[in-house]
C-alpha positions in Angstrom: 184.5 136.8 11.6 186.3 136.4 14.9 187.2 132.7 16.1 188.0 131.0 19.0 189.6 127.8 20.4 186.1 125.3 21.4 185.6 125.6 25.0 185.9 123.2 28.1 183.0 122.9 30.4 182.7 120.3 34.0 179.9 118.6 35.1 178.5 118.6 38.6 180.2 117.5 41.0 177.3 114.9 42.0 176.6 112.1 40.8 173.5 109.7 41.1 172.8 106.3 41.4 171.0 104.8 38.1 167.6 105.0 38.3 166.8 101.5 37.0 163.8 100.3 34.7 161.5 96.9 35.6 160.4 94.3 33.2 158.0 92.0 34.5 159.5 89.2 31.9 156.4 86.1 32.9 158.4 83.3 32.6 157.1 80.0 30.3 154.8 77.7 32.5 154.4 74.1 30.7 151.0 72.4 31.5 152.2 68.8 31.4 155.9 69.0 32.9 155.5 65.1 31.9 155.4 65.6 28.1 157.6 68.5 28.0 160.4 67.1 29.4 160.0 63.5 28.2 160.1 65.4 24.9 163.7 67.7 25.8 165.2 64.5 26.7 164.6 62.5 23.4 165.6 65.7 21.4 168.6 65.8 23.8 169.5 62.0 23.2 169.3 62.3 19.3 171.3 65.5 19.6 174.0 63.5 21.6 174.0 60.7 18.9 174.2 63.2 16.2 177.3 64.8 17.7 179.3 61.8 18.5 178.8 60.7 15.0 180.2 64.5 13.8 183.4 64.0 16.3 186.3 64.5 14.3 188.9 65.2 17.4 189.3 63.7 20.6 187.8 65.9 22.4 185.5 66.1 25.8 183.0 69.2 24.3 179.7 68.9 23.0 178.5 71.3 21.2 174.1 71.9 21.2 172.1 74.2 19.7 169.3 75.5 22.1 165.5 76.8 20.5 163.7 78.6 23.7 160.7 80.4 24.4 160.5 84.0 26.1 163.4 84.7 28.1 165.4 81.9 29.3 168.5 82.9 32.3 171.8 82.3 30.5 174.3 83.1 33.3 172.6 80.0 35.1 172.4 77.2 32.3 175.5 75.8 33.8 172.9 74.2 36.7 171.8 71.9 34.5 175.3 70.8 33.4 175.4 72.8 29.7 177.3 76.6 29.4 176.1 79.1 27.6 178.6 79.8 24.4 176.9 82.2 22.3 173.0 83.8 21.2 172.2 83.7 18.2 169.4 84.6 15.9 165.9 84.9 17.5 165.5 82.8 20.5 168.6 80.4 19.8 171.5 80.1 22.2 174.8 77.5 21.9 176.0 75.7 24.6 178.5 73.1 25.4 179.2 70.7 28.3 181.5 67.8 29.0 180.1 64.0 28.9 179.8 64.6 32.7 177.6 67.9 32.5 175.4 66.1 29.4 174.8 63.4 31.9 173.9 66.0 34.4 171.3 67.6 32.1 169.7 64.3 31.0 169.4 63.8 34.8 167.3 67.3 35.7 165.6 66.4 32.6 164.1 63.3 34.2 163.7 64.9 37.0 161.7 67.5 35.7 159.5 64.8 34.0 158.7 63.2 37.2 157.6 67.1 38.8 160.5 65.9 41.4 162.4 69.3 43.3 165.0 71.0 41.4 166.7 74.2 40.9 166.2 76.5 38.0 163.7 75.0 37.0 162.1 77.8 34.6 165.0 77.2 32.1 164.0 73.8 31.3 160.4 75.2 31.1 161.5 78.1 28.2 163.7 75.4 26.1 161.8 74.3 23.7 164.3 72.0 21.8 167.7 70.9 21.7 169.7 69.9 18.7 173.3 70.3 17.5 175.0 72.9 15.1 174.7 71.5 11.6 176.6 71.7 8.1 173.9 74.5 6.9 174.8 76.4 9.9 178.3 76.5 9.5 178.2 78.0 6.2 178.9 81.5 6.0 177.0 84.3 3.6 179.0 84.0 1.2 179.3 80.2 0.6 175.5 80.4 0.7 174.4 82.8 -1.6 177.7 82.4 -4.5 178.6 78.5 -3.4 182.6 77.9 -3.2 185.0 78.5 -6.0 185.1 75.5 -8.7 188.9 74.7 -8.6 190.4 71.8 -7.0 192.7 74.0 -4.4 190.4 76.2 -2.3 191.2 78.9 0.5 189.1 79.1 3.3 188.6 80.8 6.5 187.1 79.1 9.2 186.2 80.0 12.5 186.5 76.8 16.1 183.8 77.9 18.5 185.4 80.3 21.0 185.4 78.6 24.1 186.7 80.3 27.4 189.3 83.1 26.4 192.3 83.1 23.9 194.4 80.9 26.6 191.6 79.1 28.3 193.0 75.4 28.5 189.8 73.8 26.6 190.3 76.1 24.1 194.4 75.6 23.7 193.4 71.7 23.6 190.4 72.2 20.9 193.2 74.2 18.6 195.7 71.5 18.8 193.7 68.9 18.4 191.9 70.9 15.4 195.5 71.3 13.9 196.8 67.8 14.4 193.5 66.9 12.6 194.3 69.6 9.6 197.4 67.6 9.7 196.6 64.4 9.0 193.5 65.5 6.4 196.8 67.5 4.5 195.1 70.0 5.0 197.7 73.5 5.3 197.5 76.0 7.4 198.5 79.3 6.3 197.5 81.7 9.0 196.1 81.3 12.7 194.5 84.3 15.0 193.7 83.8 19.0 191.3 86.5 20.6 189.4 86.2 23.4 186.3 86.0 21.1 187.6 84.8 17.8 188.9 81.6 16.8 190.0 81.7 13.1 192.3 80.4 10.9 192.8 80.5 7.3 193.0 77.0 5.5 194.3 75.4 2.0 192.7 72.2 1.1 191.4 70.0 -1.6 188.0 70.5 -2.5 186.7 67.3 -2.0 187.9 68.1 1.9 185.1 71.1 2.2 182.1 68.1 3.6 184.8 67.1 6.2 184.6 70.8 7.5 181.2 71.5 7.6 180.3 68.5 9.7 183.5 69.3 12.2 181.7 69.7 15.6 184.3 72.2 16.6 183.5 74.4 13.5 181.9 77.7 13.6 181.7 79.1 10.8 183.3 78.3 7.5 183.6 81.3 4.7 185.1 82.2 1.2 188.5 84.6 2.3 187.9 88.0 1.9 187.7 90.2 -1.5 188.7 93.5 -3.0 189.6 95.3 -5.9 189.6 98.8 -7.1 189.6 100.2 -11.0 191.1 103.5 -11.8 191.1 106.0 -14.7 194.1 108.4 -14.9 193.9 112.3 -15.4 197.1 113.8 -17.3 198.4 117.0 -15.2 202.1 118.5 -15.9 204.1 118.2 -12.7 205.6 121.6 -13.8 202.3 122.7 -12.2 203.4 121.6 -9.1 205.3 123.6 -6.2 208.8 122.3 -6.1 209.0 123.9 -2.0 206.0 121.9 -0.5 206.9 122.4 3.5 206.6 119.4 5.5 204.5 119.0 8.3 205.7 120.2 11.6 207.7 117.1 13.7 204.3 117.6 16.5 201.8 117.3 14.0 199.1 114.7 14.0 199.9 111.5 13.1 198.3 109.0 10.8 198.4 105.8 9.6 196.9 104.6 6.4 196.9 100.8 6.3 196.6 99.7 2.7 198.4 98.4 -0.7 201.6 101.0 0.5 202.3 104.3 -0.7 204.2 105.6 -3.2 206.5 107.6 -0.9 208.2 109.4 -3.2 205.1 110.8 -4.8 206.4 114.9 -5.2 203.1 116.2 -3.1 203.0 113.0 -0.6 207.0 112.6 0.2 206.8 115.9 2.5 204.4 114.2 4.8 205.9 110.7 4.8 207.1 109.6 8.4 208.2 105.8 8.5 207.0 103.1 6.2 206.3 99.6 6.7 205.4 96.5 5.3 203.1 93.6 7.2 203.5 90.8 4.5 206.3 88.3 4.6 208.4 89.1 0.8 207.4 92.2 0.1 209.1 95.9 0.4 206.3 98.8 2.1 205.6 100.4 -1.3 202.7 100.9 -3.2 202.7 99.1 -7.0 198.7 99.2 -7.1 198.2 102.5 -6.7 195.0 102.4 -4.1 197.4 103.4 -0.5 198.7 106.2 -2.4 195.4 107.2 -3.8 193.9 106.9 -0.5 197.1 108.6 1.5 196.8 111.7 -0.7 192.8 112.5 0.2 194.1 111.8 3.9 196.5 114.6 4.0 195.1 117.5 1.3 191.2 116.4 1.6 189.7 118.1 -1.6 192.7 117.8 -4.2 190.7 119.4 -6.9 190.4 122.1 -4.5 194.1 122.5 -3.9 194.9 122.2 -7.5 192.1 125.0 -8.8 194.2 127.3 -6.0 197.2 125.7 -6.8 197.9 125.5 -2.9 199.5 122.5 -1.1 199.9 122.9 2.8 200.3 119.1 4.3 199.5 119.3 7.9 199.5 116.3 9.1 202.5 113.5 9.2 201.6 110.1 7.4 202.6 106.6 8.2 202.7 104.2 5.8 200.9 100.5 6.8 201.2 97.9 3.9 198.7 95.4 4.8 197.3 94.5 1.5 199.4 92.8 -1.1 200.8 93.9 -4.7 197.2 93.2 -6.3 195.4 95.5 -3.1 194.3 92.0 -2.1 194.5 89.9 0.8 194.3 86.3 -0.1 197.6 84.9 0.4 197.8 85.8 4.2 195.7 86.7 7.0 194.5 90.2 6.9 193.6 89.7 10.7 197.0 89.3 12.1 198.8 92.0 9.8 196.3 94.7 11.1 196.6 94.0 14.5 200.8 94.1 14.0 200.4 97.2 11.8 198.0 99.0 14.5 200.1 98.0 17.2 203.5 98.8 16.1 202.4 102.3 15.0 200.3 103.2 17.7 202.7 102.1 20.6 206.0 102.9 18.2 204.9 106.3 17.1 201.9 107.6 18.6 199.4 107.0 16.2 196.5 107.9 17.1 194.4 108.0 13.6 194.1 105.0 11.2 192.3 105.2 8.1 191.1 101.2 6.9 189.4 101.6 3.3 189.0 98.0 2.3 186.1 95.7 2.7 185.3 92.0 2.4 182.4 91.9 -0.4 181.8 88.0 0.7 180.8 89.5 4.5 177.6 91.7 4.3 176.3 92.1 7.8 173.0 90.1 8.2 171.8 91.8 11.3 173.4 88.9 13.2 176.8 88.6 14.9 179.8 90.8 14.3 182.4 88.8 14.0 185.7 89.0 11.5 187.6 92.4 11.2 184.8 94.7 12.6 185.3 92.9 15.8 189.4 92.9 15.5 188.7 97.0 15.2 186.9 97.6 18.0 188.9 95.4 20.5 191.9 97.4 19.3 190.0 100.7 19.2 189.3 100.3 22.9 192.6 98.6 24.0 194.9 101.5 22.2 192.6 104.0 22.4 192.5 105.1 18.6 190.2 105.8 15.9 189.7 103.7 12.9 187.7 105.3 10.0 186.6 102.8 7.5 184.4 102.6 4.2 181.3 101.5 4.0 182.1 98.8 0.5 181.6 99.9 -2.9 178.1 97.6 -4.4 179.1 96.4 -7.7 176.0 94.7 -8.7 175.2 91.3 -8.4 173.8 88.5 -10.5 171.7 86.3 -7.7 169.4 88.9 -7.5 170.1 90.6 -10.7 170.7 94.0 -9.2 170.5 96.4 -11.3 168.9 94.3 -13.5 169.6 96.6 -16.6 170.6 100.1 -15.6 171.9 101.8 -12.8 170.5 104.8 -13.8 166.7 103.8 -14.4 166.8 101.5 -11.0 168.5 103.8 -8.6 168.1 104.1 -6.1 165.4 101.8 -5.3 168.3 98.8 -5.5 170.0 100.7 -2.5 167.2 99.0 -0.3 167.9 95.4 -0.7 169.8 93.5 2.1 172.8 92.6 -0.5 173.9 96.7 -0.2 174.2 95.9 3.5 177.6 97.1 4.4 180.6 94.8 4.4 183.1 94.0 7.2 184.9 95.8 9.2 181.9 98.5 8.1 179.4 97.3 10.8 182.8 97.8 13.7 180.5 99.6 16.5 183.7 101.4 17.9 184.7 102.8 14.3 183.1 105.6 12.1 182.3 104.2 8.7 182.4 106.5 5.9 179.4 106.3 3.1 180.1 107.9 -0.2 178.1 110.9 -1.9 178.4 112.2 -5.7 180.1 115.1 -6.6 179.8 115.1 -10.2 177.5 114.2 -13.0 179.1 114.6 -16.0 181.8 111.4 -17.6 184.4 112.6 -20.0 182.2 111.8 -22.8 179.1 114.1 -21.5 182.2 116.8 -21.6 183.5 116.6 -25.0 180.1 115.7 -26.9 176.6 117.0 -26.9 174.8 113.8 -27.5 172.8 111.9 -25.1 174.5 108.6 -24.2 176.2 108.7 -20.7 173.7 109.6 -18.2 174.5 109.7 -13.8 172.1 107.8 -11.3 173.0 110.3 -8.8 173.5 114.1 -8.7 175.8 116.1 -6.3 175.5 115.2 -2.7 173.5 112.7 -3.5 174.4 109.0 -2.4 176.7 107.4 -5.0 175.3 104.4 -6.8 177.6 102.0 -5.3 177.8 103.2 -1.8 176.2 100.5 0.9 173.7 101.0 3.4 173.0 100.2 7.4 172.6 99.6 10.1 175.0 97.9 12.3 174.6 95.8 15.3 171.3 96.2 17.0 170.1 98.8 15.0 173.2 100.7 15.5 173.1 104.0 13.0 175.7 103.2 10.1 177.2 104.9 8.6 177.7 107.5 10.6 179.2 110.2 8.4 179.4 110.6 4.3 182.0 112.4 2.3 182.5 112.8 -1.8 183.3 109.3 -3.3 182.4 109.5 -7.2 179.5 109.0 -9.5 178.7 106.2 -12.1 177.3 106.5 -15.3 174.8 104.1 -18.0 175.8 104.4 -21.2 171.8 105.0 -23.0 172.2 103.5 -26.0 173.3 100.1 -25.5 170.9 97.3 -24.9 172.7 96.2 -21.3 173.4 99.0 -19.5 174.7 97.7 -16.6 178.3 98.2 -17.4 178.9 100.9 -14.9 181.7 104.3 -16.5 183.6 106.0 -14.0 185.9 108.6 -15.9 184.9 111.9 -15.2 182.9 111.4 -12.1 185.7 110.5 -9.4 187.5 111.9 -6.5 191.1 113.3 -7.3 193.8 111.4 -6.3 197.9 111.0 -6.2 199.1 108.9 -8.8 201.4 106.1 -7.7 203.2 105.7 -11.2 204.1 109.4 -12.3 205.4 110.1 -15.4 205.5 113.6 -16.3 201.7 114.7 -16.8 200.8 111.8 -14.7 200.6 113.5 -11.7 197.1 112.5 -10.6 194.7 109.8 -10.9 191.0 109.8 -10.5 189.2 106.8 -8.7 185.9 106.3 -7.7 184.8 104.7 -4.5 183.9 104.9 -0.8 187.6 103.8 -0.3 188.0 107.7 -1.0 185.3 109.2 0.7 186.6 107.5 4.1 190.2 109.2 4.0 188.6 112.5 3.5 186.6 112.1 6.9 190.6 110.8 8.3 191.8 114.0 6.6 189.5 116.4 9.0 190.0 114.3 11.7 194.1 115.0 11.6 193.0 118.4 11.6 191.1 118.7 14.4 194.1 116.9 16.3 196.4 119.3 15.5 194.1 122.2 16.7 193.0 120.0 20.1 196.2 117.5 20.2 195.3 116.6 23.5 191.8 115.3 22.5 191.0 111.5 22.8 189.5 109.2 19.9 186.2 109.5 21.9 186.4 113.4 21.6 187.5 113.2 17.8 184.6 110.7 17.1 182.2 113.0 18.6 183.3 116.3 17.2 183.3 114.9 13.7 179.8 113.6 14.0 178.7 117.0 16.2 179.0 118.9 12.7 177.2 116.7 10.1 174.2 117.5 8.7 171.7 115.2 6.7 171.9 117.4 3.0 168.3 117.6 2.0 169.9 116.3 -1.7 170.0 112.6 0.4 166.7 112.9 1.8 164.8 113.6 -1.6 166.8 110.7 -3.4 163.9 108.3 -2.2 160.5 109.3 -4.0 157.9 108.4 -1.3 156.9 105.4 -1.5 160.2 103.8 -1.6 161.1 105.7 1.8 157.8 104.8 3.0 157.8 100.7 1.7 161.7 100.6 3.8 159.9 102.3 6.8 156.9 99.8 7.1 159.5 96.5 6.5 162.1 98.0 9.0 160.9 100.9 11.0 163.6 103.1 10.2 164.6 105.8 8.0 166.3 104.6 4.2 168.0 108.3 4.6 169.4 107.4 7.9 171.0 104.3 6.8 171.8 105.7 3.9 174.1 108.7 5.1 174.2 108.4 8.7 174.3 111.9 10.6 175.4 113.3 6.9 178.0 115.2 5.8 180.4 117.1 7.8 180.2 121.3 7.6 183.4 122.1 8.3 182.4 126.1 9.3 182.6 125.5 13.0 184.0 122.0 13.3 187.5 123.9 14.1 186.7 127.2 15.8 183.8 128.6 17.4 182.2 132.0 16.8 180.5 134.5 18.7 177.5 133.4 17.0 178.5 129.2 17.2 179.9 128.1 20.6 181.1 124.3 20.8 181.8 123.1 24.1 184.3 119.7 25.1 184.0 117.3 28.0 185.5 114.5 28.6 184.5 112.4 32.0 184.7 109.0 33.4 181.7 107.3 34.8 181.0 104.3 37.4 177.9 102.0 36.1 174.5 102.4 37.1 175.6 106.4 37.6 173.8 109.8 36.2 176.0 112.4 35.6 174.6 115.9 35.8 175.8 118.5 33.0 173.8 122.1 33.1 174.7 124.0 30.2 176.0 127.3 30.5 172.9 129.2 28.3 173.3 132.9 28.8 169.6 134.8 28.9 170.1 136.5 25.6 170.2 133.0 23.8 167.0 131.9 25.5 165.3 135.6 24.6 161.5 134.8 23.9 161.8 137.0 20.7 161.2 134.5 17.7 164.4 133.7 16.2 165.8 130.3 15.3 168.3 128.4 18.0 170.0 125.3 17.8 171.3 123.0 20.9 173.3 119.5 19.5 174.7 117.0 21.5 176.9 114.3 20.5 178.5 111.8 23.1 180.8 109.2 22.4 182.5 106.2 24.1 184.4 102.8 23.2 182.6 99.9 25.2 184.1 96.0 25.2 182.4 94.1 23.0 181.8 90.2 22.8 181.0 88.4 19.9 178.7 85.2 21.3 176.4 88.1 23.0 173.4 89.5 20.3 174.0 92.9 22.3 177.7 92.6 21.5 178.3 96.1 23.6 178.9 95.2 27.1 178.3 98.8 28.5 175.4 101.6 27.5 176.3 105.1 28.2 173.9 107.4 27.0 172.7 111.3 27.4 169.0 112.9 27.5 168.7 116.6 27.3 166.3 117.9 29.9 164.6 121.4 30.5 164.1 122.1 34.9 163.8 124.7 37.4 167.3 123.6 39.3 170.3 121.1 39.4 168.5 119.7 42.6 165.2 119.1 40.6 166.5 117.4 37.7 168.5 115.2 40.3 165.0 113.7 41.7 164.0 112.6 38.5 167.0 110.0 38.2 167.4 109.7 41.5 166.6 105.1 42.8 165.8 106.7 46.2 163.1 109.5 45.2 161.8 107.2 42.3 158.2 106.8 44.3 157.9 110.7 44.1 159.2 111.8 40.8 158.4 110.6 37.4 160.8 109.1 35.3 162.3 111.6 31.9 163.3 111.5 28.7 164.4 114.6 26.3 162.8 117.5 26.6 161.2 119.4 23.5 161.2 116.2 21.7 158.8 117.5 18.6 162.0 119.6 17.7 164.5 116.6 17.9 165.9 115.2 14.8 166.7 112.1 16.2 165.3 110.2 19.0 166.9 108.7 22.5 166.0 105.3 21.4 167.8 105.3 18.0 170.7 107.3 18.7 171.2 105.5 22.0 172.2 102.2 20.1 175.7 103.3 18.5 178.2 104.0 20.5 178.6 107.2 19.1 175.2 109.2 19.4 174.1 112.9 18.3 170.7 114.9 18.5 170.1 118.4 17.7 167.2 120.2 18.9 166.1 123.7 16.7 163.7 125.7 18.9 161.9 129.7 17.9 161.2 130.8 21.2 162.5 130.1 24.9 162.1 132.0 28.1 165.4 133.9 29.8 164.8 132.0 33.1 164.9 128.3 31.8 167.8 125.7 32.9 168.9 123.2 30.5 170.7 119.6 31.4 172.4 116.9 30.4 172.1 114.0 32.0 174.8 111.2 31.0 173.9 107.4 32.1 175.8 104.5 32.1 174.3 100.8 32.6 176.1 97.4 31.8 175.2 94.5 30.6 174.9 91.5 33.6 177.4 89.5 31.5 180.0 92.9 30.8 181.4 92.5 34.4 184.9 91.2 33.7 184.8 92.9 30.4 184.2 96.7 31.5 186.2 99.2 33.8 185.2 100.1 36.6 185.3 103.9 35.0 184.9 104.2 31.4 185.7 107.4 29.3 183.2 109.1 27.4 183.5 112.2 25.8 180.8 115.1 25.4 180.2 117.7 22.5 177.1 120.3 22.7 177.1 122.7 19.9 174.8 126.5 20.8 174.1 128.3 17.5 172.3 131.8 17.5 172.8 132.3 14.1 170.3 135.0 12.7 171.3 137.4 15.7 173.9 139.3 14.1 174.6 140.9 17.3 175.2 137.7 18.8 178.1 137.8 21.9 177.3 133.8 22.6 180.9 132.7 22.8 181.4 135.6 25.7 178.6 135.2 27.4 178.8 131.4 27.6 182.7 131.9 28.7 181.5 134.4 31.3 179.0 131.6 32.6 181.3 129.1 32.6 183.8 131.2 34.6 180.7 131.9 37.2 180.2 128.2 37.3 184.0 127.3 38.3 184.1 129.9 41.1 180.9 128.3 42.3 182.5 124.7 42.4 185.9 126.3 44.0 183.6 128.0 46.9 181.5 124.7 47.4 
């Protein structure tokens, strides 16, 4: 079949003011002002007396812990002498003043008391209590669900509250003082990292020293440094198999880094491909002596090796870069894995144009609890917004735990039903809103045992394409769909005839990798993992650079999530009243958490065809603007005969995010898909100045959507496709692109910010299909109409 290159479309050249939405929010009224406020002020007193006790610095900052009612106005808490510092869980909100503005606030509380004048007076109203940050909330997930190591040396990483931006002069005088403190308590510190919304550093102290840091006023968060580990089983292949004339990658081709344990650059199928190497830890050369980077580096250039071995075909197209940011062991625990990203991702991206970077690690003492993201994932997306890259990262690998005992005795008899408890929550960076995170799926079922005898002992949890036992589950921030894509990753298997089967076995079922110590016939590896489904997504993504090398991450992002498909092998994993239990406790889909938007088809991701036309936009928008897309549907693809049609659309864009805001995304752009009679028409409906006259809209056709506004709308990458049998020749279709901010996003956000826009038109069972020419020959008709306006 004929291909073509996607196609380019415009949108109008209007643009409307946001239509906004109202919320009559009633604000708390207290019956006897008296009691209420008498009441704030002796919680505010205690809290005062608490904190001064807790003072372990110099310093002029109180830090309170706010309970409220309804909605309480953050941007003006600072009338009452206190500043809003982060939100927290449920209606909870940290603040901090000087002894001056604490004085102020226990003024306006008296004042209140007495029913005397005062401004703002419905926050007082809405706060309920006041009290300070205590030890139990200043221990992270980890410390309290596996306690701290029992050794007498511990490693910690801690986080100061984040006050004002990186060189905000409160905060400079919290750090030193916080260090001159470290210093006298002997306490060492072995790394240090300064954002605008993350205060960390990473500690070595005496055990008996841990009480000391929990009641620290200045203290965040305290948590166990991160974790990670890989196993692998080796395959024997002769290298006499190999090609000895692999052709290396043109000098143009797309480049990508892979930041990991190092590569074996000298590996016969990887050294084609290798561009520069580097290493990000003090004492220790770029190379790989784990094995994982190399492992991972080879699914990032040849995708499916088993594929290119059966064919005995090796083609590297794309150039690799080689990141060491993880120590001998693939570990992290001797240095800050913080700062050596953000070196690594810097130097490559501004050194050598990187503009792909595969991340498969993941900190199994950092599940996201639905809370703040904070840690890596928040690293990834400032630097996915301020570089403009894309970072494509695992999900984790769940390896069981003991506190609950999951599985309790098999993984075969208890998956997947263990896949729904809140320890298979993805792990940091996974919940990064800026990123795509890669879940795994199993490609085969059968260990090495199952091969060679016919006995019953080794039996699979999960079949092919279904989600691998250890792969970890959504969502992200807000309810933010994660993962977003899912690629082959491996299998597990129970042995059936021992009494504790929970020891997992993994030869047999894993992804085929490079082998960092070759030897002769040990050319390849086999690992098992979402470490290796994520460079396989990286792997398609170099590819559709080189074919579109002027497309931005946005437009990457969106075209690899504009071809996946949820496989119906994920959906009837869950019998149904597992899938039904999960929907009832968290109104959502275990599927959709599971595996995202699904697995990429790679058919049309590259080219289109006459019966599959993808079209590419890429805009900037103002906030609190519509833009105005009408797709370019020829008559013959809106036929009333019955036939089955498909319209996707996936949009993507790479907000600022702030980590003391529960919203975390400072700016919403979004898209609805609408049917009309004219561009005019579909204009009044989002139109502020005709909103007395017109209704307000959503998608159109929404019984044949897949997945609604609402939840696609919280990612910041976003996809619906809508499957219709009949249309009528005259209808218009439109998308309608929207962009709101947050209140507090206004320093934060540009004052035009990118998105890109992918809309995939499938007329598949029409075998005499022209769609790509008629849809070029609309688009053509719609340029010479914008040139004669």
């Amino acid at each position: 079949m004929t291909d073509y290159k996607h196609l380019r479309i415009d949108r109008a050249l209007i643009e409307n003011p946001r239509r906004p939405r109202t919320f009559n929010i009633q604000p708390i009224k207290r019956l006897d002002k008296q009691i209420h406020g008498k009441k704030l002020r002796a919680s505010l007193d205690s809290a005062i007396t608490r904190s001064k006790e807790n003072k372990a610095t110099e310093t002029n900052i109180n830090i309170l812990k706010i309970k409220y009612d309804g909605f309480i106005d953050f941007t003006n808490l600072s009338k009452h002498g206190i500043t809003f510092l982060s939100q927290e869980l449920g209606e909870l909100c940290v603040v901090y003043s000087n002894d001056e503005g604490l004085a102020q606030f226990a003024k306006n509380l008296e004042i209140f008391s007495n029913n005397g004048d005062l401004y703002y007076k419905p926050i007082i109203e809405a706060i309920n209590d006041i009290d300070i940050w205590t030890n139990e909330d200043r221990k992270s997930w980890a410390i309290k669900n596996k306690g701290l190591p029992d050794q007498e040396k511990l490693m910690l990483d801690i986080e100061l509250w984040p006050i004002g931006e990186a060189q905000d002069i409160h905060r400079l005088q919290i750090s030193n003082l916080f260090e001159d403190w470290c210093r006298k308590n002997l306490i060492a510190i072995r790394d240090k990292i300064n954002l605008d919304c993350l205060m960390m550093y990473r500690l070595e102290l005496d055990s008996e020293l841990v009480n000391s840091l929990l009641n620290h006023s200045d203290i965040r968060m305290i948590d166990l440094i991160p974790e990670s580990g890989i196993s692998i089983s080796q395959l024997s292949v002769d290298i006499a198999l190999i090609p000895q004339d692999i052709a290396r990658p043109a000098e143009d081709a797309a480049r990508v880094c892979i930041l990991d344990s190092g590569i074996a650059t000298n590996h016969p199928l990887l050294a084609p491909a290798i561009a520069e190497s580097r290493c990000f830890i003090d004492g220790l050369d770029p190379f790989d002596a784990n094995g994982h980077g190399t492992a991972v580096a080879s699914v990032a250039l040849y995708g499916d090796l088993e594929a290119c071995l059966e064919g005995s075909y090796w083609n590297p197209e794309i150039l690799i870069f080689n990141g060491k940011i993880l120590d001998n062991n693939a570990d992290y625990n001797l240095s800050s894995i913080e700062s050596s990203i953000i070196e690594a991702v810097e130097y490559f991206a501004t050194e050598h144009r990187c503009k792909i970077f595969n991340l498969s690690i993941g900190n199994i003492n950092a599940p996201y609890d639905g809370t703040h993201i904070r840690g890596l994932a928040y690293i990834l997306d400032k630097l996915s917004r301020d570089l403009e890259v894309l970072f494509i990262v695992s999900t984790g690998n769940f390896c069981g735990t003991d506190n609950p005992e999951l599985p309790k005795n098999s993984w075969k008899t208890e998956y997947p039903s263990y896949l729904l408890h809140e320890t298979c929550a993805i792990i940091d960076p996974a919940p990064a809103i800026n990123v795509l995170t890669v879940g795994s799926i199993a490609k085969h079922n059968a260990t090495m045992n199952a091969q060679k005898y016919p006995e019953i002992t080794e039996l699979c949890p999960a079949n092919e394409n279904q989600p691998s036992p250890f792969t970890r589950r959504g969502p992200s921030v807000k309810g933010a769909i994660k993962p977003e894509l899912v690629a082959v990753g491996g299998n597990l298997a129970s042995n059936m005839r021992l009494e504790n089967q929970f020891n997992p076995i993994y030869r047999g079922l894993g992804v085929l990798t490079c082998n960092s110590n070759f030897i002769g016939n040990t050319l390849f590896s086999e690992l098992c993992g979402t470490s290796f489904a994520a460079p396989y997504i990286t792997h398609l993504a170099g590819r559709l650079l080189n074919s579109y090398p002027d497309a931005s991450a946005n437009l990457l992002r969106a075209l690899l999530i504009n071809h996946a498909n949820l496989l119906s092998e994920i959906k009837s994993t869950f019998q149904e009243d597992l899938e039904l239990n999960y929907k009832n406790d968290n109104k959502r889909d275990i599927f959709r958490d599971i595996a995202g938007y699904g697995k990429i088809d790679e058919n049309e991701l590259f080219r289109s065809t006459e019966n599959v036309v993808v079209l590419l936009l890429e805009d900037v928008i103002e906030n609190d603007t519509h833009h105005f897309i009408e797709l370019p549907l020829p008559p013959e693809f809106l036929r009333s005969q019955v036939a089955s049609r498909e319209i996707r659309v996936t949009l993507s864009h790479c907000p600022a995010v702030k980590t003391t805001r529960q919203e975390y995304v400072a700016t919403k752009i979004s898209f609805l898909l609408v049917r009309d009679d004219s561009l005019e028409s579909v204009q009044n409906h989002f139109n502020h100045a005709t909103k007395e006259d017109f209704d307000t809209r959503n998608d159109d056709a929404t019984g044949n959507r897949d997945i609604s506004s609402e939840l696609r709308s919280k990612g910041t990458v976003q996809s619906s496709t809508w499957r219709m049998k009949q249309r009528k020749p005259d209808e218009k279709w439109f998308i309608v692109v929207t962009r709101q901010d947050k209140p507090w996003a206004k320093n934060l956000s540009f004052e035009k910010e990118k998105y890109a826009l992918v809309v995939t038109l499938a007329d598949r069972e029409n075998e005499n299909a022209q769609l790509y020419t008629r849809i070029s020959q609309k688009i053509q008709q719609q340029v010479q109409q914008r040139v004669r306006v």
